[in-house]
mmCIF file of the N, C-alpha and C atoms, coordinates in Angstrom:
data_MODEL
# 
_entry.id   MODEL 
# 
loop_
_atom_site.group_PDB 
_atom_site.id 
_atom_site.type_symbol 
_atom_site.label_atom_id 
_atom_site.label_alt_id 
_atom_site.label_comp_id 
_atom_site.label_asym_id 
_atom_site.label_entity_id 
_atom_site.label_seq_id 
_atom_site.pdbx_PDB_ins_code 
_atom_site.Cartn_x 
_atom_site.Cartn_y 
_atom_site.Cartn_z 
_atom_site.occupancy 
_atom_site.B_iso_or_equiv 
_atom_site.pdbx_formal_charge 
_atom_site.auth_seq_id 
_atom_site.auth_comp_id 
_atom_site.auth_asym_id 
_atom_site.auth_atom_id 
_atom_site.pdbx_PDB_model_num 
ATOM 1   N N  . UNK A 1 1  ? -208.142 -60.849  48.731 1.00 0.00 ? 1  UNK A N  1 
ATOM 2   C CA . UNK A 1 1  ? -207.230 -61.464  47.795 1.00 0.00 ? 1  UNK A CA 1 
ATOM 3   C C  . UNK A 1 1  ? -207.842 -62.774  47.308 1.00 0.00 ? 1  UNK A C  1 
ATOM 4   N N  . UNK A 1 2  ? -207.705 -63.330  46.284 1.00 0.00 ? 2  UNK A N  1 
ATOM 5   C CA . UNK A 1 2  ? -208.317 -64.384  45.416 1.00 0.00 ? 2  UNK A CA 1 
ATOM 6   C C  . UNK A 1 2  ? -207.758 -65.453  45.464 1.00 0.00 ? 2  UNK A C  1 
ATOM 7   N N  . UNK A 1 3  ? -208.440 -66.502  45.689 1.00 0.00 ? 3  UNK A N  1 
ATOM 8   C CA . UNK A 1 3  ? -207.712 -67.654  45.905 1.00 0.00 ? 3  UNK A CA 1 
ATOM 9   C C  . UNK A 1 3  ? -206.868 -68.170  44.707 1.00 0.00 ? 3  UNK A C  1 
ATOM 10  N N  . UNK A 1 4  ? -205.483 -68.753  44.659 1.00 0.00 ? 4  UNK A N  1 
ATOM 11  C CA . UNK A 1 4  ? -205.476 -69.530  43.240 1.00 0.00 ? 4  UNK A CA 1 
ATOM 12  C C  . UNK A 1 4  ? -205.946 -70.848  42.917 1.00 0.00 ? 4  UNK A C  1 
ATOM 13  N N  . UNK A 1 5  ? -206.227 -71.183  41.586 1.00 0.00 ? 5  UNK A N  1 
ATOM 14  C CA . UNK A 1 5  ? -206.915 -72.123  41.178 1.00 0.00 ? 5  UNK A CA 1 
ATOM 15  C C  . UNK A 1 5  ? -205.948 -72.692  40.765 1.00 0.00 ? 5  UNK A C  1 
ATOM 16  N N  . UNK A 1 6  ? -206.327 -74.413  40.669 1.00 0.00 ? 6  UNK A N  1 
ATOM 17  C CA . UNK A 1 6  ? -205.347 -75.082  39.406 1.00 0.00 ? 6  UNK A CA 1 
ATOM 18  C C  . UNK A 1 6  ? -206.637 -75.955  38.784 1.00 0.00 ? 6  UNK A C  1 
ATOM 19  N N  . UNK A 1 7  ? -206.270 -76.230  37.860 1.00 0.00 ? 7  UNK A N  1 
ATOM 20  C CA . UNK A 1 7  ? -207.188 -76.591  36.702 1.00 0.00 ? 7  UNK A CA 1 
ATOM 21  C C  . UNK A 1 7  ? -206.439 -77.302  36.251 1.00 0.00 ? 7  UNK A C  1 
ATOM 22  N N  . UNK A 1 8  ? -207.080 -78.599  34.887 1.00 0.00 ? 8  UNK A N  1 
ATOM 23  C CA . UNK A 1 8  ? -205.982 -78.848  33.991 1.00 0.00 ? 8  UNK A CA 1 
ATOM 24  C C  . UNK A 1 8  ? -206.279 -78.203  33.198 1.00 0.00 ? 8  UNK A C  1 
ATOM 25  N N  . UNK A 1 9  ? -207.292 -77.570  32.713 1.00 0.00 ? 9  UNK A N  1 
ATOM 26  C CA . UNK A 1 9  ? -207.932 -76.472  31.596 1.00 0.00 ? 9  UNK A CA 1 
ATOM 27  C C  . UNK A 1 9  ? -207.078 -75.102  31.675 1.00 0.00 ? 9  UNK A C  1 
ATOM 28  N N  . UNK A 1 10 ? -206.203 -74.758  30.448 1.00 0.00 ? 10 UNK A N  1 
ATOM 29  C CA . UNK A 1 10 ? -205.540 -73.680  30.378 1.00 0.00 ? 10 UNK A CA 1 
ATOM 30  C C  . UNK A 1 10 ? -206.122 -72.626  29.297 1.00 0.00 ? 10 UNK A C  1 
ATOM 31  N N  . UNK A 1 11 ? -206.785 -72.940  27.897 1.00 0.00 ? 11 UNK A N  1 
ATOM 32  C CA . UNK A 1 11 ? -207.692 -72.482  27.094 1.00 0.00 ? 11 UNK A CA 1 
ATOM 33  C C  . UNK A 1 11 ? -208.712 -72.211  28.006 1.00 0.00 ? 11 UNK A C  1 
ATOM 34  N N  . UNK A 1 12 ? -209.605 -70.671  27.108 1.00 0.00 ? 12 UNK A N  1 
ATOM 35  C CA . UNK A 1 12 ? -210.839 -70.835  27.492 1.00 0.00 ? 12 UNK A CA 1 
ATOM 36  C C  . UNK A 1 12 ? -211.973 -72.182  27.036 1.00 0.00 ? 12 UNK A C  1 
ATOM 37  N N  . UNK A 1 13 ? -213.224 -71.469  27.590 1.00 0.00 ? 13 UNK A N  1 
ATOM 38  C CA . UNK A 1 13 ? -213.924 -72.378  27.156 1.00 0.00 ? 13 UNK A CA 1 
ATOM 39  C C  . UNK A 1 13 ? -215.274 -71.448  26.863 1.00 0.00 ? 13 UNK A C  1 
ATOM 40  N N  . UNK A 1 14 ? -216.248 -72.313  26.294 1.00 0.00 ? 14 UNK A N  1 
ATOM 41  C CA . UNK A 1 14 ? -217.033 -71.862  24.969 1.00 0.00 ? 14 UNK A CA 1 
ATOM 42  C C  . UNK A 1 14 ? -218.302 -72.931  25.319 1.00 0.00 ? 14 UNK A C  1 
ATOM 43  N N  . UNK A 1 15 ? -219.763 -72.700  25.036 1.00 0.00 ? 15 UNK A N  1 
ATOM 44  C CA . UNK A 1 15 ? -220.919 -73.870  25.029 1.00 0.00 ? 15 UNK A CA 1 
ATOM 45  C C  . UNK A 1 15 ? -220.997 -73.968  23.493 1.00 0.00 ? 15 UNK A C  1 
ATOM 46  N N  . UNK A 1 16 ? -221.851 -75.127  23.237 1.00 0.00 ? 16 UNK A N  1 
ATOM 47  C CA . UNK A 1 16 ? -221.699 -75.580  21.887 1.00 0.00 ? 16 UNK A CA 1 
ATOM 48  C C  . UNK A 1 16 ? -223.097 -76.302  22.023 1.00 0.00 ? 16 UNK A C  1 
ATOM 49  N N  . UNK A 1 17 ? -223.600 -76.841  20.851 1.00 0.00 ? 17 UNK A N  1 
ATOM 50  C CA . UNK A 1 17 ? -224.647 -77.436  20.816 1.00 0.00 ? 17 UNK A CA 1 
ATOM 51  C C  . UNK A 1 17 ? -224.668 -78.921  20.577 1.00 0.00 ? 17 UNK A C  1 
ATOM 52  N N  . UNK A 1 18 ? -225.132 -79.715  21.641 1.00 0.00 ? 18 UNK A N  1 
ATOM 53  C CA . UNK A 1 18 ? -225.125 -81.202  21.234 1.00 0.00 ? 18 UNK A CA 1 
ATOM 54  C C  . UNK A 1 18 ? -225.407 -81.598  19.693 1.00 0.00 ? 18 UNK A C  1 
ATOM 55  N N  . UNK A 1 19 ? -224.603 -82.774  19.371 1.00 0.00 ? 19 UNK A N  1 
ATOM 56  C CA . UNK A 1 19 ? -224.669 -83.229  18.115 1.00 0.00 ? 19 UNK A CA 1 
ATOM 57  C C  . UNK A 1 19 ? -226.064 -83.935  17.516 1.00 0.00 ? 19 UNK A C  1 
ATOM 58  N N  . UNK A 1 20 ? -226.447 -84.398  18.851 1.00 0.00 ? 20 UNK A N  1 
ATOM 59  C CA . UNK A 1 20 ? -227.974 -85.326  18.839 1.00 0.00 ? 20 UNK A CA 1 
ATOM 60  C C  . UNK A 1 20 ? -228.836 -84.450  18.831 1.00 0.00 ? 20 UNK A C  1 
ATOM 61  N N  . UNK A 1 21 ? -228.952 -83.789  19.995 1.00 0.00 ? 21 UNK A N  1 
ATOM 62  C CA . UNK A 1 21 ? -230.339 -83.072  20.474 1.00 0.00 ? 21 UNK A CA 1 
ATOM 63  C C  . UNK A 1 21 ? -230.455 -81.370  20.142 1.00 0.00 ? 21 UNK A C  1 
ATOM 64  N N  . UNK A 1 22 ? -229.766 -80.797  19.830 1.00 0.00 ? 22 UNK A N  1 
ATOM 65  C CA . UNK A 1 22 ? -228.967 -79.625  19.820 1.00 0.00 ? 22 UNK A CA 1 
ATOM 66  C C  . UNK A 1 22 ? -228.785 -78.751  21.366 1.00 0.00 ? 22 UNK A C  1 
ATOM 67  N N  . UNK A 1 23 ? -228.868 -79.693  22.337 1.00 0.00 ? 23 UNK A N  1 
ATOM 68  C CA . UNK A 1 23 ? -229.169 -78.864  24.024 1.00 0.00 ? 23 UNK A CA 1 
ATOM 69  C C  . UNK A 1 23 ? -227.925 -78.237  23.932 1.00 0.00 ? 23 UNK A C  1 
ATOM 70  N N  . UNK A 1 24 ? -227.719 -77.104  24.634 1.00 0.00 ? 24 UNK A N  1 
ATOM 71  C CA . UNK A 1 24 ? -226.939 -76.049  24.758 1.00 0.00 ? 24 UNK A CA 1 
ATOM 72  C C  . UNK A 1 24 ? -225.927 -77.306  26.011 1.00 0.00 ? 24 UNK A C  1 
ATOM 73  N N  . UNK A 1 25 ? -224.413 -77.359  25.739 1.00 0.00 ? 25 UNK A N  1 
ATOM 74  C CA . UNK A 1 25 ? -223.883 -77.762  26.550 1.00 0.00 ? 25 UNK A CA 1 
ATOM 75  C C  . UNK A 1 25 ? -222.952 -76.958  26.914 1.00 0.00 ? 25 UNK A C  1 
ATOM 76  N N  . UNK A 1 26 ? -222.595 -76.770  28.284 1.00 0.00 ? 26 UNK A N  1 
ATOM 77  C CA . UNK A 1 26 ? -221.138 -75.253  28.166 1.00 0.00 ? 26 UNK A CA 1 
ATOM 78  C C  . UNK A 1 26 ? -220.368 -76.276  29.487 1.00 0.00 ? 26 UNK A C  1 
ATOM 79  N N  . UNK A 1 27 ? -219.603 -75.139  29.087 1.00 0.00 ? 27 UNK A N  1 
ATOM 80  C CA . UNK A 1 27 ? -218.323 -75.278  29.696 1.00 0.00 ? 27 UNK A CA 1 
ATOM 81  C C  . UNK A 1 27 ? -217.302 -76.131  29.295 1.00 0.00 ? 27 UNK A C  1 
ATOM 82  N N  . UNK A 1 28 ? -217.339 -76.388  27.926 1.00 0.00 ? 28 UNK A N  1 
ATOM 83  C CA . UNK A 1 28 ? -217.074 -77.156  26.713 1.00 0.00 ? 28 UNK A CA 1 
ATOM 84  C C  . UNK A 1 28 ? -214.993 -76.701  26.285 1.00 0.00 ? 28 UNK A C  1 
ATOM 85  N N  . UNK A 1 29 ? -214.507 -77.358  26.514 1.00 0.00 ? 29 UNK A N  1 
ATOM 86  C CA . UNK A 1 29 ? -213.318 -76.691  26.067 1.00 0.00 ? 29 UNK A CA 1 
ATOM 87  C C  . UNK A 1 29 ? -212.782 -75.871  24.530 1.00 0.00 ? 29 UNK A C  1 
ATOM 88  N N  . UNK A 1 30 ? -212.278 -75.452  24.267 1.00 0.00 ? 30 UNK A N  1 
ATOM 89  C CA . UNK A 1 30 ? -212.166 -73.768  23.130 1.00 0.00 ? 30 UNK A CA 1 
ATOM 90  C C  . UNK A 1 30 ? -211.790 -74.831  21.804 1.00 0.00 ? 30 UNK A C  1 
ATOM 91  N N  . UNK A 1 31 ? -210.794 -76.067  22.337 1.00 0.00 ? 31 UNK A N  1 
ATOM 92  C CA . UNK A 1 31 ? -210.715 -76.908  21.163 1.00 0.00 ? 31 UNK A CA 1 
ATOM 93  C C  . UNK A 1 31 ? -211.584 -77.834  20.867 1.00 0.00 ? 31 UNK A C  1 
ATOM 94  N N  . UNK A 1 32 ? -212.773 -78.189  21.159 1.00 0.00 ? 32 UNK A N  1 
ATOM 95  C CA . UNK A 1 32 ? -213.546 -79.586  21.413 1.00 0.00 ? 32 UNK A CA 1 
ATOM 96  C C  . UNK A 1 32 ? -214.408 -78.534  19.625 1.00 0.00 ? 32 UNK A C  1 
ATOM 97  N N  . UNK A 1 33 ? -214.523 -80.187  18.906 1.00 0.00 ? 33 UNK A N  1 
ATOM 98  C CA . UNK A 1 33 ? -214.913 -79.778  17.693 1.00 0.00 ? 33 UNK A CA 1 
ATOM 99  C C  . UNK A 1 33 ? -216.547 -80.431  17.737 1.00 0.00 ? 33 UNK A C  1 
ATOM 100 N N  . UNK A 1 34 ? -216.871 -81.878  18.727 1.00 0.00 ? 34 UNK A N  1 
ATOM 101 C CA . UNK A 1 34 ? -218.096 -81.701  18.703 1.00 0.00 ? 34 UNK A CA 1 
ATOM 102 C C  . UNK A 1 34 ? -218.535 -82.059  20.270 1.00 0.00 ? 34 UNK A C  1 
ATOM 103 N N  . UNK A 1 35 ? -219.462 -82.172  20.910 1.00 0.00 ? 35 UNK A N  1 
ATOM 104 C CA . UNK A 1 35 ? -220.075 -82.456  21.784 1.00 0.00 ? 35 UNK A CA 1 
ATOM 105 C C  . UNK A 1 35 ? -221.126 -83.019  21.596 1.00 0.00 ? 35 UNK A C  1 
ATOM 106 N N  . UNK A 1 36 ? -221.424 -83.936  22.804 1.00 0.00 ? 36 UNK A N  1 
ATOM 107 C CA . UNK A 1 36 ? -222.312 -84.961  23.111 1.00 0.00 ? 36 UNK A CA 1 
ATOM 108 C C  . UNK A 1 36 ? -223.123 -84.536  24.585 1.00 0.00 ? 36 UNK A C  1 
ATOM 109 N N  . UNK A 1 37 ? -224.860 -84.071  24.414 1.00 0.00 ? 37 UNK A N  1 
ATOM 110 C CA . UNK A 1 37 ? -224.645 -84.137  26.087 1.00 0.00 ? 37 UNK A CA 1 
ATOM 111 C C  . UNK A 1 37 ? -224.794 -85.515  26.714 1.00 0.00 ? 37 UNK A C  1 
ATOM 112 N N  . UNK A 1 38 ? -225.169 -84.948  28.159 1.00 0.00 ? 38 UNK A N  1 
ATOM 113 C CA . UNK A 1 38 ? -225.128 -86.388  29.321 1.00 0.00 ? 38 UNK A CA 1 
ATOM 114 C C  . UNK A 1 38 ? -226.476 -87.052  29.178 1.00 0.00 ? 38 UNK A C  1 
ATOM 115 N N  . UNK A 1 39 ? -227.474 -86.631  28.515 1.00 0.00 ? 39 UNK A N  1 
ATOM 116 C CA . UNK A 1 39 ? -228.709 -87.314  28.138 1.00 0.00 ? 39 UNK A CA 1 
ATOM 117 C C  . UNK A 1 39 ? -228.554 -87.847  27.298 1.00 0.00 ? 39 UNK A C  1 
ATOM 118 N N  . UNK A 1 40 ? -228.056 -87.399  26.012 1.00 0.00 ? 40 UNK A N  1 
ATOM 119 C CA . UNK A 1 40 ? -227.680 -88.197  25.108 1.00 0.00 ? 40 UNK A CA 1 
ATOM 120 C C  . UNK A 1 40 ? -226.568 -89.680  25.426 1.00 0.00 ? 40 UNK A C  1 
ATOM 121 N N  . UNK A 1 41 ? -225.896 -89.546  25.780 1.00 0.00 ? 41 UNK A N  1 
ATOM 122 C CA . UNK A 1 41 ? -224.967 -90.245  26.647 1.00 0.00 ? 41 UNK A CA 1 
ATOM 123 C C  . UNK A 1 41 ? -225.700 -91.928  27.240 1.00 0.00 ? 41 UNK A C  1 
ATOM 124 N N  . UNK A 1 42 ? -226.390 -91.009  27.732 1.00 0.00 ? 42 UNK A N  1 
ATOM 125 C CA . UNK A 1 42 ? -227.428 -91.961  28.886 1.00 0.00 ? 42 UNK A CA 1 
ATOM 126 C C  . UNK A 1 42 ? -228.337 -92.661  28.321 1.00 0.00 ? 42 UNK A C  1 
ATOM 127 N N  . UNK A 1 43 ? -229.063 -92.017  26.949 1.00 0.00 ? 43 UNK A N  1 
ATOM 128 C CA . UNK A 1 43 ? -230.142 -92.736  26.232 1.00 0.00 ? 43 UNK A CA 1 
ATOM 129 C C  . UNK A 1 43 ? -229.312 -93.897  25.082 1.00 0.00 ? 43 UNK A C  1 
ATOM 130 N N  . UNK A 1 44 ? -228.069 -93.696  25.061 1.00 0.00 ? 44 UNK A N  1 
ATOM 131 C CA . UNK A 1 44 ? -226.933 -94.094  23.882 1.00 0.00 ? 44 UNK A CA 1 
ATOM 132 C C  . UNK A 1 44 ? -226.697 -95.054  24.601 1.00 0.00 ? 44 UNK A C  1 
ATOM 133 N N  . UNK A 1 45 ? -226.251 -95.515  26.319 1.00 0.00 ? 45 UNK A N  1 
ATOM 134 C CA . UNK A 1 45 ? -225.885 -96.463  26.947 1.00 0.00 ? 45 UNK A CA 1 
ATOM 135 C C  . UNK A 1 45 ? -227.242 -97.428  26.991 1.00 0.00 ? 45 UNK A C  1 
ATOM 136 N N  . UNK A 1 46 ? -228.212 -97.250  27.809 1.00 0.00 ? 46 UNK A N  1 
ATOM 137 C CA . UNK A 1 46 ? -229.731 -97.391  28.011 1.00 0.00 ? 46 UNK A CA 1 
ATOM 138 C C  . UNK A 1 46 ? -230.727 -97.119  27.076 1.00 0.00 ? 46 UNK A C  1 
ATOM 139 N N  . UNK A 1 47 ? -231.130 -97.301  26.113 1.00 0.00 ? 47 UNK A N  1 
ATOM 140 C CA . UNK A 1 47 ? -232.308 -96.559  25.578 1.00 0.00 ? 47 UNK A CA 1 
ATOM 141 C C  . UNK A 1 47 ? -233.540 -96.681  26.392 1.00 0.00 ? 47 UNK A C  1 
ATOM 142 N N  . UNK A 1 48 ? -233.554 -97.709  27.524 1.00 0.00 ? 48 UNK A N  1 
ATOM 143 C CA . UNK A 1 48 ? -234.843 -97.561  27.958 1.00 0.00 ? 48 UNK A CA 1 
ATOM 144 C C  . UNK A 1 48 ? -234.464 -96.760  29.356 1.00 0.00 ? 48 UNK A C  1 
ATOM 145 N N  . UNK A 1 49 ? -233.727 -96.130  29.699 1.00 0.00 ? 49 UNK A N  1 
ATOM 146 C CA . UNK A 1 49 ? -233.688 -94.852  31.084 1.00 0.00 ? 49 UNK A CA 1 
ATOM 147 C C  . UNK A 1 49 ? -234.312 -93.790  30.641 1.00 0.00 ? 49 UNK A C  1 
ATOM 148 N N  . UNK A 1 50 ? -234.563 -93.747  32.108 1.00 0.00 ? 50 UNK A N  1 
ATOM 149 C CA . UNK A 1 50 ? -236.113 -92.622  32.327 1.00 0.00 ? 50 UNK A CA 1 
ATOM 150 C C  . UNK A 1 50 ? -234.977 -91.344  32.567 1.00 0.00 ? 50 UNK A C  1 
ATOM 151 N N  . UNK A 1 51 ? -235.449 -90.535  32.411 1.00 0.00 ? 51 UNK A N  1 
ATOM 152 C CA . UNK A 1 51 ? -234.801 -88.836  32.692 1.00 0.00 ? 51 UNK A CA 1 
ATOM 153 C C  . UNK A 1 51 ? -236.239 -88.809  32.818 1.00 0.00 ? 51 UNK A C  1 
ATOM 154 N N  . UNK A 1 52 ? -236.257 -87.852  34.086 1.00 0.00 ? 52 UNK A N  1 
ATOM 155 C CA . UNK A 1 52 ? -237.113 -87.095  34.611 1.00 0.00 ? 52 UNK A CA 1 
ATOM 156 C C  . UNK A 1 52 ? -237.097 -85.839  34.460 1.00 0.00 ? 52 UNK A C  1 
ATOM 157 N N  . UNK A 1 53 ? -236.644 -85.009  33.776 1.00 0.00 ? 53 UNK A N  1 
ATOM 158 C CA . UNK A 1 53 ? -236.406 -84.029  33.435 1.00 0.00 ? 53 UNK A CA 1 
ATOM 159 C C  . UNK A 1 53 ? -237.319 -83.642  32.138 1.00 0.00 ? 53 UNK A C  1 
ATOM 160 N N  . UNK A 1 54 ? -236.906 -84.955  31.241 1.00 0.00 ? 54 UNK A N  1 
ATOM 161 C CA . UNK A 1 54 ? -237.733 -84.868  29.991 1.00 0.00 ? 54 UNK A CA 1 
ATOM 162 C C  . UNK A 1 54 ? -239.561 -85.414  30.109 1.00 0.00 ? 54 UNK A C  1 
ATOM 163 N N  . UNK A 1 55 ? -239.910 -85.229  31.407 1.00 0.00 ? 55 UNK A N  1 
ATOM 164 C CA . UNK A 1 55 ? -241.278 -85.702  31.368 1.00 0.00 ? 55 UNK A CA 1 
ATOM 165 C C  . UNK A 1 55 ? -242.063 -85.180  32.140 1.00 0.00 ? 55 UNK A C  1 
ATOM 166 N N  . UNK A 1 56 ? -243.380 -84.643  31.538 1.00 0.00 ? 56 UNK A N  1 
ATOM 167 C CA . UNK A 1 56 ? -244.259 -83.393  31.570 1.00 0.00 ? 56 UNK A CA 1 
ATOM 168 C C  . UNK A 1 56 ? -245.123 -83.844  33.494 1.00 0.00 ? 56 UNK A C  1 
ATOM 169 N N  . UNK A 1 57 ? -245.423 -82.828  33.781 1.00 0.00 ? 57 UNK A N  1 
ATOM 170 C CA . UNK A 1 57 ? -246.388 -82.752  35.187 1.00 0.00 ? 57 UNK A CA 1 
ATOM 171 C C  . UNK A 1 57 ? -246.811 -84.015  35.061 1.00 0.00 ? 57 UNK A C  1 
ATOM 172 N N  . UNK A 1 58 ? -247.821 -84.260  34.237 1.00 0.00 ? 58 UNK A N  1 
ATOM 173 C CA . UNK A 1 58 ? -248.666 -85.298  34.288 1.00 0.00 ? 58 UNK A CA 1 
ATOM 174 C C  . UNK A 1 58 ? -247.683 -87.064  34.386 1.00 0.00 ? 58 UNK A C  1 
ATOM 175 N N  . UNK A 1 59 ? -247.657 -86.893  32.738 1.00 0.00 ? 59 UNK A N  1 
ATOM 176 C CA . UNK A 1 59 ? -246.537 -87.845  32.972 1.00 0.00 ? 59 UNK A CA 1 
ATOM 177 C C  . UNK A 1 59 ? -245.414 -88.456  34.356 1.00 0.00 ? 59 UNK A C  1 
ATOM 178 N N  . UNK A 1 60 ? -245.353 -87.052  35.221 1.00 0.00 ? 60 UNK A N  1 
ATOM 179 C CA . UNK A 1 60 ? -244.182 -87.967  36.679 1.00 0.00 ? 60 UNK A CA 1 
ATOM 180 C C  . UNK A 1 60 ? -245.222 -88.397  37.235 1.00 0.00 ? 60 UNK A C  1 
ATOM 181 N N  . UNK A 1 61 ? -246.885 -87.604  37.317 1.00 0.00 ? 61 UNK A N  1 
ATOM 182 C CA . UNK A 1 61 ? -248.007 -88.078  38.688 1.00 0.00 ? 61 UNK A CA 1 
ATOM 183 C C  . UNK A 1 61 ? -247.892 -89.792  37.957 1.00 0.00 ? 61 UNK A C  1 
ATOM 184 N N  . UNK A 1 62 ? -248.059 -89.831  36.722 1.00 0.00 ? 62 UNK A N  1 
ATOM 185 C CA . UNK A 1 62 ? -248.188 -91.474  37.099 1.00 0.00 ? 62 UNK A CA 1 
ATOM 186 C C  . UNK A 1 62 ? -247.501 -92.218  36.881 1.00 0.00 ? 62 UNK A C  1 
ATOM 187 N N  . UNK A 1 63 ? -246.192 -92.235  36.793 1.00 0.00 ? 63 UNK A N  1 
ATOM 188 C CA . UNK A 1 63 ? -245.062 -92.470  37.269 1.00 0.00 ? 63 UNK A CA 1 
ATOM 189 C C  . UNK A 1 63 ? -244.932 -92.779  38.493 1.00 0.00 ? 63 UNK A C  1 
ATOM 190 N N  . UNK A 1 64 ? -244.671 -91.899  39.431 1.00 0.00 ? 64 UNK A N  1 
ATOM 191 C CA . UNK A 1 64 ? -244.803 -92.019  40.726 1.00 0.00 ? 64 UNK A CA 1 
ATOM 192 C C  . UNK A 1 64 ? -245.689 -92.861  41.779 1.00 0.00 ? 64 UNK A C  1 
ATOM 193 N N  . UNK A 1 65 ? -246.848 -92.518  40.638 1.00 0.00 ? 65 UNK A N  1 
ATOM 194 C CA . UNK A 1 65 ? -248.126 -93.242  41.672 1.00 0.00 ? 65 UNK A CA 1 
ATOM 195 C C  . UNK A 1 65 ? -247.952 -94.957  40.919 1.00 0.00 ? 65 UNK A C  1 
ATOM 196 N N  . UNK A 1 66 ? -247.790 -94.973  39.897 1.00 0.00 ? 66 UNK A N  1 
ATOM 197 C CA . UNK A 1 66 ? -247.068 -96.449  39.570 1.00 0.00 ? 66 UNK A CA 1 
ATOM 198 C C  . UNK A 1 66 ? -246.539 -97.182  40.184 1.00 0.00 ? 66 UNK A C  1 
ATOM 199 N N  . UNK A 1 67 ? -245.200 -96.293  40.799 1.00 0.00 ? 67 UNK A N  1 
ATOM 200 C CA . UNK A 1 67 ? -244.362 -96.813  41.512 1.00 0.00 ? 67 UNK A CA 1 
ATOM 201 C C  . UNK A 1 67 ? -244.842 -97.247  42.973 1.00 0.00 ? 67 UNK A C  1 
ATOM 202 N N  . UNK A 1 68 ? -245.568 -96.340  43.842 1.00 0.00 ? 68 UNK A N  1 
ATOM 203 C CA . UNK A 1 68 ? -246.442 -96.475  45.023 1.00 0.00 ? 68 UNK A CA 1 
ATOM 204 C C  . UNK A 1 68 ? -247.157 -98.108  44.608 1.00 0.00 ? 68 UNK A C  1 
ATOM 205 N N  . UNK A 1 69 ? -247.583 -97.860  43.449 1.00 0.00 ? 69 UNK A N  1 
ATOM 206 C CA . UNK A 1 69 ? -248.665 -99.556  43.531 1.00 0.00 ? 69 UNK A CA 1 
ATOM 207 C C  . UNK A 1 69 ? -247.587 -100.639 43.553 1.00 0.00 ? 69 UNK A C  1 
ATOM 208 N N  . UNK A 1 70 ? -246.132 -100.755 43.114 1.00 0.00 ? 70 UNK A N  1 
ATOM 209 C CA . UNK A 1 70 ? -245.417 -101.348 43.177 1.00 0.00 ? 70 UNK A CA 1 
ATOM 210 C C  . UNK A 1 70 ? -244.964 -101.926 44.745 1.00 0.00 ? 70 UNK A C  1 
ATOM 211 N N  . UNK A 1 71 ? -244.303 -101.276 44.906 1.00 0.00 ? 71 UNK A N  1 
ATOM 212 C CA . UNK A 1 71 ? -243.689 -101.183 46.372 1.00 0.00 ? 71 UNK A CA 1 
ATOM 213 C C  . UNK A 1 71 ? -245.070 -100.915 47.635 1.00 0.00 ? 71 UNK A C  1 
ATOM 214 N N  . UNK A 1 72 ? -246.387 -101.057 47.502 1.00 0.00 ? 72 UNK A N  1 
ATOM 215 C CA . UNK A 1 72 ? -247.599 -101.578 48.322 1.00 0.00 ? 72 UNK A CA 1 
ATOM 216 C C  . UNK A 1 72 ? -247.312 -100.423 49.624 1.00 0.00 ? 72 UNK A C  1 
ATOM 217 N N  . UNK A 1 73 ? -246.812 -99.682  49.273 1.00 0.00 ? 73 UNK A N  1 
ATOM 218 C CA . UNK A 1 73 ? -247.111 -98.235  49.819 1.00 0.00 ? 73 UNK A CA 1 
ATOM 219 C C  . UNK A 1 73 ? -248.831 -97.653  49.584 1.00 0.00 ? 73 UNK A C  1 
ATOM 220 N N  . UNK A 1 74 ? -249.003 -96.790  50.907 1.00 0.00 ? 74 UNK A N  1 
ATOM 221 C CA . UNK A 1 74 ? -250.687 -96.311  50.301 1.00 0.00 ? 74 UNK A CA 1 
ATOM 222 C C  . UNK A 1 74 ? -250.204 -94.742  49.841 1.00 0.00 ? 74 UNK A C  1 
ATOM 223 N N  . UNK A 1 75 ? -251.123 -94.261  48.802 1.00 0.00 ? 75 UNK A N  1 
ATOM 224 C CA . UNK A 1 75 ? -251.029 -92.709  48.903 1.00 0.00 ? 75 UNK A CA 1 
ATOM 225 C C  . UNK A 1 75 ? -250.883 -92.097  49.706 1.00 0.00 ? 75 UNK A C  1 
ATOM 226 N N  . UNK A 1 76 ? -251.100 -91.903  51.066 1.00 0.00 ? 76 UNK A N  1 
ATOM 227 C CA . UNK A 1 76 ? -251.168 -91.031  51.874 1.00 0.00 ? 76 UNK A CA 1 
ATOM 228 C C  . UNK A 1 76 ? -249.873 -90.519  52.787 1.00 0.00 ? 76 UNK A C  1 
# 
């Protein structure tokens, strides 16, 4: 037997495409006419925050190893 849920969401819901970036955002409610994602969001509060998400192999190695010269950590 299935548990019941409560929600405040009684409509379905639908993904839509960010207004900025066009990233697929879901779980978007059936009435919402535009959406914003959470990167966008984040670069709109901050423009200078890092998302790590948006930055290639190379790009995190020196990042990371940046950060190591910072904080006088050794590679190893």
């Amino acid at each position: 037997m299935r548990k019941p849920t409560f929600g405040s969401r009684t409509g379905g819901v639908k993904s839509m495409k960010c207004k900025n970036c066009n990233a697929d955002v879901h779980n978007v409610d059936e009435k919402t006419v535009s959406v914003t994602c959470w990167k966008c969001v984040a670069k709109s509060i901050n423009p200078h925050s890092l998302i790590i998400s948006d930055m290639s192999g190379e790009e995190l190695a020196r990042f990371f190893k940046k950060q190591r010269q910072k904080d006088g950590r050794s590679e190893n």
